[in-house]
C-alpha positions as CSV (number, residue, x, y, z in Angstrom):
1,X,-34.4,-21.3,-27.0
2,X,-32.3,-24.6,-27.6
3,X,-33.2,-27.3,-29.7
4,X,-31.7,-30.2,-27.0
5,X,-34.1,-32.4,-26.1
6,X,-34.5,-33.8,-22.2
7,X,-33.7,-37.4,-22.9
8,X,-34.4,-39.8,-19.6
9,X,-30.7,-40.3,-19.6
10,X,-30.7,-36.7,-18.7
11,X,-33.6,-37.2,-16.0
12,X,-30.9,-39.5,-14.4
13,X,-28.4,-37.3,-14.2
14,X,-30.2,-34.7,-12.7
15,X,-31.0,-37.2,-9.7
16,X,-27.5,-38.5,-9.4
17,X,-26.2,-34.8,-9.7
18,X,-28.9,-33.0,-7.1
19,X,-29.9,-36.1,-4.8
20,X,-26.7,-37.9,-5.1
21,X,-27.9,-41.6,-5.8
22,X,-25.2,-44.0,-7.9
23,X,-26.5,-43.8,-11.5
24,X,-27.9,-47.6,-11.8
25,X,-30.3,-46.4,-8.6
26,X,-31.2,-43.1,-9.9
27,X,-32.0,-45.1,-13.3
28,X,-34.4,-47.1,-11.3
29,X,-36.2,-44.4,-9.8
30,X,-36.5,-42.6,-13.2
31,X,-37.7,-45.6,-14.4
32,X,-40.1,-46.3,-12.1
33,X,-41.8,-43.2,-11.8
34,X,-42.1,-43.0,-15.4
35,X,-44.0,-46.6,-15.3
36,X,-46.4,-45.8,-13.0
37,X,-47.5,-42.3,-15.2
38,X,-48.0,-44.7,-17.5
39,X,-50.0,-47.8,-16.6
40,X,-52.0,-45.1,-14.4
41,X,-52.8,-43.2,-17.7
42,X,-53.8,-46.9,-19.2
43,X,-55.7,-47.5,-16.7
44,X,-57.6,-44.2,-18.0
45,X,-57.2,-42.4,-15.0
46,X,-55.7,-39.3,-14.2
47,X,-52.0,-38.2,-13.2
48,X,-51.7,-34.8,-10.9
49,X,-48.5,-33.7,-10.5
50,X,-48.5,-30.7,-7.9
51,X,-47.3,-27.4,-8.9
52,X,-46.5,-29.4,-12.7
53,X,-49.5,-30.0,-14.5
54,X,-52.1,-33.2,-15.2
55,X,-51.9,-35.7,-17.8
56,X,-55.5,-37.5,-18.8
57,X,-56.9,-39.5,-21.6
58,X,-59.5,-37.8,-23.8
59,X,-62.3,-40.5,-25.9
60,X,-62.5,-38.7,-29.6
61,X,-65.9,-40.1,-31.3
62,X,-65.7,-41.4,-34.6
63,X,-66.0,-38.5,-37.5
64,X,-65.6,-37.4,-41.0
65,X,-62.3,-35.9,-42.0
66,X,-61.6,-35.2,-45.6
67,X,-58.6,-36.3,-47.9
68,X,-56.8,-32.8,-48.6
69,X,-55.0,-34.1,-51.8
70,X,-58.1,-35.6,-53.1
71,X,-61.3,-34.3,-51.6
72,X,-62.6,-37.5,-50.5
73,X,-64.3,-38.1,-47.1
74,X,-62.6,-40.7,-45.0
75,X,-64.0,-42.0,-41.6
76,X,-62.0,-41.2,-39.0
77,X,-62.2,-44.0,-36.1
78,X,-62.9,-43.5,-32.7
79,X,-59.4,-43.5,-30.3
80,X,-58.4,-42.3,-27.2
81,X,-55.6,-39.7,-27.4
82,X,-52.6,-38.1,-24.3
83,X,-53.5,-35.1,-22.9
84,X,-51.0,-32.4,-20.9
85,X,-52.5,-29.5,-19.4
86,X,-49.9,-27.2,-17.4
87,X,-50.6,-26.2,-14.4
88,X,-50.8,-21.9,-13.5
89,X,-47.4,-22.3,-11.9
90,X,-45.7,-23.9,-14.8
91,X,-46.9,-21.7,-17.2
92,X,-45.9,-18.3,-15.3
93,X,-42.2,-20.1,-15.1
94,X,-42.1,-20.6,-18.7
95,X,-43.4,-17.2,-19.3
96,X,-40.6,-16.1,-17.0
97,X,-37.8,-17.9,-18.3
98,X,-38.7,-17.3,-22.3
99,X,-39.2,-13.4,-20.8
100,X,-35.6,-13.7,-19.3
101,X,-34.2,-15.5,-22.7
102,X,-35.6,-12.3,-24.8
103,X,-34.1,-10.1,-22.4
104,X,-30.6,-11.0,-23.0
105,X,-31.0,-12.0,-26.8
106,X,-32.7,-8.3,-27.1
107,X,-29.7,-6.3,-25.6
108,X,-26.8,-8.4,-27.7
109,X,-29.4,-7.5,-30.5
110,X,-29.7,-4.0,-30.3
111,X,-25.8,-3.1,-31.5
112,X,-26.3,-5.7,-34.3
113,X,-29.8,-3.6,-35.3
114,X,-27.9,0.0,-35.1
115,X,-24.9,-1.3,-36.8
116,X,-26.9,-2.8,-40.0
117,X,-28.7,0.7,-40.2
118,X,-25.8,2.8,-40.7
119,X,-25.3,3.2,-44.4
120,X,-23.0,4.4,-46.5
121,X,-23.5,7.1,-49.1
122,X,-21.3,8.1,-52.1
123,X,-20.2,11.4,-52.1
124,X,-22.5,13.6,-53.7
125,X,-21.6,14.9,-57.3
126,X,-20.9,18.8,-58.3
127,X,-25.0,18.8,-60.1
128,X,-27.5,16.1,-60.7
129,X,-27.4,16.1,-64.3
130,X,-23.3,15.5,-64.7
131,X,-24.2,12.3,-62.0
132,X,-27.7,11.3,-64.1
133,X,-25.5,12.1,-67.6
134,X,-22.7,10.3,-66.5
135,X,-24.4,6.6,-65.5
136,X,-27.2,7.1,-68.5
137,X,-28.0,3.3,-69.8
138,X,-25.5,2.0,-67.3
139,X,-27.1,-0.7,-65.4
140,X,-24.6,-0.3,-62.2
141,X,-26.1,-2.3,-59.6
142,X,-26.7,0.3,-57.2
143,X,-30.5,1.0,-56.1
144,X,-31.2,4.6,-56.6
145,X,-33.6,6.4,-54.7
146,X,-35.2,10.0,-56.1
147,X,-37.3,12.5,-53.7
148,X,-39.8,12.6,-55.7
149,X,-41.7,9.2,-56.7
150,X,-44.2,9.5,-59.2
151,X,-47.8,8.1,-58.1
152,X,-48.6,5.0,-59.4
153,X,-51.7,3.9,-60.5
154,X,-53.6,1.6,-58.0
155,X,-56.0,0.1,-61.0
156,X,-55.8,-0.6,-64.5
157,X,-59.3,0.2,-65.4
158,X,-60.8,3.9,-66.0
159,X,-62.4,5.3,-63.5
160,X,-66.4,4.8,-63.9
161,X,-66.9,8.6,-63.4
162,X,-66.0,9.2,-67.1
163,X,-63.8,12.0,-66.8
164,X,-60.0,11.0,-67.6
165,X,-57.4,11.1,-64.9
166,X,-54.3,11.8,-67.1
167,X,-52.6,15.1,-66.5
């Protein structure tokens, strides 16, 4: 996804570009249309907008929040806030177009994946104990891995069954 953000001087360009109007006229129309979603929505009414979604003004009552930092209740007064509700169509082409976004990000990622897995090992010494010997009280850097982990204890306190789980 990008992080641009459709500005109305992009809403103008679009019109000139795909209608073909001189940019002060397509400014206008942007401009206009624009106005009238909003006194309609100050009016408190609804705006429709086919195949879009609806915009509409919801009436919160008057309630109690709480202060997180101190714990104190605060009265929250009563307001009227925007609402934007897709409409089925808009949502299945965002799902479509964020689908078709991971498509292509997913197959550019999958050589980047199998790349960072490959790993490279040192060559393995002639016995265990000349390698162990060799790097004893060193503190090289390199993580170490064994076959054979010990099991760690999941608790610090005994068992209450009484009988002792040292071996």
């Amino acid at each position: 996804m990008s992080d641009k953000t459709l500005t109305r001087a992009d809403l103008v360009e679009a019109v000139v570009v795909k209608v073909g109007l001189p940019r002060h006229e397509a400014a206008e129309l942007v401009e206009t249309v624009l106005q009238e979603i909003s006194s309609t929505l100050a009016r408190g009414e609804q705006v429709k907008l086919s195949s879009f979604g609806s915009f509409g003004i919801r009436e919160k009552r008057q309630r109690i929040g709480r202060n997180p930092k101190t714990g104190k209740e605060v009265p929250i007064t009563p307001r009227r806030v925007l609402v934007f509700r897709a409409s089925n169509i808009m949502k299945k082409r965002i799902d479509e177009a964020i689908k078709a976004s991971l498509g292509k990000t997913n197959s550019k990622a999958k050589p980047k994946a199998a790349s960072k897995a490959k790993t490279v090992s040192k060559p393995k010494t002639a016995s265990k104990a000349n390698g162990k010997a060799k790097n004893a009280g060193k503190n090289t850097g390199k993580k170490t891995t064994s076959r054979a982990k010990p099991k760690k204890k999941t608790s610090k306190s005994p068992k209450p069954s009484g009988k002792s789980t040292d071996k």
